[in-house]
C-alpha positions in Angstrom: 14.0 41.4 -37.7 15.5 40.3 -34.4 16.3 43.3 -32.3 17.9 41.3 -29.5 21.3 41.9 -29.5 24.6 41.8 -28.1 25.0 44.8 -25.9 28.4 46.1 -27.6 26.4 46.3 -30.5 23.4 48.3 -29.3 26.0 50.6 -27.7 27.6 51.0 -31.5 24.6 53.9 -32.2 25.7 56.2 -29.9 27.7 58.7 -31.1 30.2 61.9 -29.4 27.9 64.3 -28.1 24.8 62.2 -28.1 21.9 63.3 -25.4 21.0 60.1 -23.7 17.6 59.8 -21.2 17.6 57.3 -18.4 15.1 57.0 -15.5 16.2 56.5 -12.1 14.2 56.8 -8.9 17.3 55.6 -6.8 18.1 52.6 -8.1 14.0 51.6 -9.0 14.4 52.1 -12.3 18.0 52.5 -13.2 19.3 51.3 -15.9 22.6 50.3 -14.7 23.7 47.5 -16.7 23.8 50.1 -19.6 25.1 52.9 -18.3 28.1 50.8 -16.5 28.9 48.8 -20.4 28.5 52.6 -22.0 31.1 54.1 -19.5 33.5 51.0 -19.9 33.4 51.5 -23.7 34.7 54.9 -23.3 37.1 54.3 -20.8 38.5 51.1 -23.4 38.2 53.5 -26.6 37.7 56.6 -25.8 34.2 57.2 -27.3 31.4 57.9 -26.7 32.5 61.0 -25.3 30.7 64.8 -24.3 27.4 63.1 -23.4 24.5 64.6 -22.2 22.2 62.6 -19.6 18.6 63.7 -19.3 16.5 61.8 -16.5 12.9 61.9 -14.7 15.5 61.3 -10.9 18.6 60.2 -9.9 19.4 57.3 -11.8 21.8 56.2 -8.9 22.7 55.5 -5.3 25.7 55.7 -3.1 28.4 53.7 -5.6 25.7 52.5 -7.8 25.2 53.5 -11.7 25.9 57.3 -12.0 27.3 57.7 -9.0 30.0 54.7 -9.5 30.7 56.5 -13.0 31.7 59.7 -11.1 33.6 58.1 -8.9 36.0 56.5 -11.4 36.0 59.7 -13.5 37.5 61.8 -10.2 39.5 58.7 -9.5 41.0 59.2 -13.3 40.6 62.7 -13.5 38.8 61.9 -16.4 35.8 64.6 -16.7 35.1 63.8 -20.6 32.8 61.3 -20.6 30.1 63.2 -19.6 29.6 67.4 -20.5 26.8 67.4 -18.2 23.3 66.4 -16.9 19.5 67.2 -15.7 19.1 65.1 -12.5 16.2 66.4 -10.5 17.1 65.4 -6.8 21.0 64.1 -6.3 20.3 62.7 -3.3 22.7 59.9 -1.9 25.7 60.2 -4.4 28.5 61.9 -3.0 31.0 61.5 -5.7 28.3 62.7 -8.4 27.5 66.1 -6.3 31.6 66.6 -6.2 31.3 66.9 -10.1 29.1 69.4 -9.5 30.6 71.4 -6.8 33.8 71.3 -8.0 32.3 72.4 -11.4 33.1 69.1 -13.3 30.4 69.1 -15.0 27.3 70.8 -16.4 24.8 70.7 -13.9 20.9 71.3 -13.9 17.7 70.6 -11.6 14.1 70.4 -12.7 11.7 69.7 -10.5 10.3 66.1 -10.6 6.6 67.2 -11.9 8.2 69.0 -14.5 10.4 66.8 -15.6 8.0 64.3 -16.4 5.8 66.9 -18.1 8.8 67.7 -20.3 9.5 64.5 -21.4 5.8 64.0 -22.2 5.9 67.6 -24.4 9.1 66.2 -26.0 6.9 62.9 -26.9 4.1 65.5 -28.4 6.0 68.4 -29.8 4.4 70.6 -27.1 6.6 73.3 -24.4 6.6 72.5 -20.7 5.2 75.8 -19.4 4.2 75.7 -16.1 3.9 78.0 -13.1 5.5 75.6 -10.9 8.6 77.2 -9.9 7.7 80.8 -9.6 9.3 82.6 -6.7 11.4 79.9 -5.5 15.3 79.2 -6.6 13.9 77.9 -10.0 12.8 81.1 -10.8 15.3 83.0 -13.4 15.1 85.7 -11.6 16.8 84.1 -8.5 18.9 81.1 -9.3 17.2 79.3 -11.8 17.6 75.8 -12.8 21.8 76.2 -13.1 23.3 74.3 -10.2 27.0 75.8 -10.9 28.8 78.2 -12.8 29.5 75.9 -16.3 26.0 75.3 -16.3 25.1 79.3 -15.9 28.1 79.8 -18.6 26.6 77.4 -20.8 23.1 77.0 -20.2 22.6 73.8 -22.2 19.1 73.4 -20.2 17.3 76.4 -19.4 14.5 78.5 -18.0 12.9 81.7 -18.6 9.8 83.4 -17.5 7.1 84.2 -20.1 3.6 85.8 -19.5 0.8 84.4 -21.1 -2.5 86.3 -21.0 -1.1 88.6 -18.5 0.3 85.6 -16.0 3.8 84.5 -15.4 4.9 81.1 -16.3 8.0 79.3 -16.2 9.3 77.6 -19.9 11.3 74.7 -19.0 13.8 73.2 -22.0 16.9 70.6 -22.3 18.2 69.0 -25.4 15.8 65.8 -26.9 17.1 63.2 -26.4 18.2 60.9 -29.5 18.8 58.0 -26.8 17.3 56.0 -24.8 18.3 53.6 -22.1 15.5 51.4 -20.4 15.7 48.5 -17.8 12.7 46.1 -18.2 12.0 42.6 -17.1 11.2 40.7 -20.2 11.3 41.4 -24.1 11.0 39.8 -27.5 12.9 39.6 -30.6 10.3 42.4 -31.8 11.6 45.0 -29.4 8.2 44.5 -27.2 9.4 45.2 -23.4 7.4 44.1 -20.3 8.1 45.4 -16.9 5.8 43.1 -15.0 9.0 41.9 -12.7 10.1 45.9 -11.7 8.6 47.7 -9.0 7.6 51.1 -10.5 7.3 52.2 -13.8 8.8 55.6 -13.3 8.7 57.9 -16.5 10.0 54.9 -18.4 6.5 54.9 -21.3 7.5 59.1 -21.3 11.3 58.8 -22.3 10.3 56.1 -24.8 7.8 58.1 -26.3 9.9 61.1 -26.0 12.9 59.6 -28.0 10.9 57.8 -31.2 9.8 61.0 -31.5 13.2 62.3 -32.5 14.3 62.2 -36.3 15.7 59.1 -38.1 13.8 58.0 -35.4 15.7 58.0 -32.0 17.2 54.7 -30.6 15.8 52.9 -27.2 17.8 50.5 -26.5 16.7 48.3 -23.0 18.4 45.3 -20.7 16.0 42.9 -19.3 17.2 40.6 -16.8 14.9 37.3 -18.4 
């Protein structure tokens, strides 16, 4: 069976609601091809809509990929595209920290490590707990991950302090994702992917792993550039 395919096509599995999970690292490992032809789709249709992003960093820059998104859905006043996200550092994209100060969107923060880790446990069926986080903002009992109010209303993504053999932890959780977006540099008409052409790998093998896990099984669907 071929899997290489027209990109409105691959974009035909994702449904309302959907969790998707991108990597980012800036722009190192951004899928931005996909993400741009997934937001044009809804802004042509209507659909996908309420999505939930899930990522190992920012998957954008200033005007680049997320970022660019946001700033077309202010400039429409448009905030139903996306419900809400997990980014770990924002970093250089000004219009997608307005969505979250001015409480656009859902908004949450893992820390890298721990990102990572839980897209790994997703992969393995096992919890991120961790003590990475106690005592500082992360920790529940200051601010935890919930970087505005609709994420503290909501609480899509979560933490919460557990004690195992006596010791504090931290249990870190989002949605799975059923989704996956990937940029590589080569593939096949077998689905086999090759980043030999990228510059990092980022937590690209993780969020692979992570979304075959899911039921049915979950979709990956990649852009390489050859």
């Amino acid at each position: 069976m071929n899997k290489v395919v027209d990109v409105n096509k691959a974009l035909d599995v994702i449904k309302d609601g959907d969790v998707i999970a991108v990597s980012g690292f800036n722009m190192a490992t951004t899928p931005e091809y996909l993400l741009l032809k997934l937001y044009e789709r809804y802004r042509d249709t209507g659909h996908p809509r309420n999505l939930f992003i899930v990522t190992d960093s920012l998957p954008a820059a200033r005007e680049r990929a997320l970022d660019l998104i946001a700033e077309r859905m202010i400039k429409d006043n448009d905030f139903d595209f996306i419900r809400g996200f997990m980014i770990t550092f924002f970093g250089v994209a000004p219009s997608l920290q307005r969505l979250v100060i001015e409480n656009r969107v859902e908004a949450y923060s893992f820390p890298i490590g721990v990102a990572t880790r839980w897209f790994r446990g997703v992969a393995s069926g096992t919890p991120a707990i961790t003590k990475v986080g106690l005592g500082t903002f992360l920790d529940p009992r200051q601010d935890g991950i919930y970087m505005n109010e609709l994420a503290r209303e909501r609480r899509t993504c979560r933490v919460e302090l557990v004690s195992i053999g006596g010791e504090e932890y931290l249990l870190y959780d989002c949605p799975k994702p059923r989704v996956g977006f990937i940029r590589g540099s080569t593939a096949d008409e077998f689905g086999n992917l090759t980043m030999t052409d990228e510059a990092i790998y980022g937590s690209v093998l993780a969020i692979t792993q992570a979304v075959k896990a899911q039921p049915n099984p979950g979709i990956v669907i990649a852009r390489c550039f050859t």
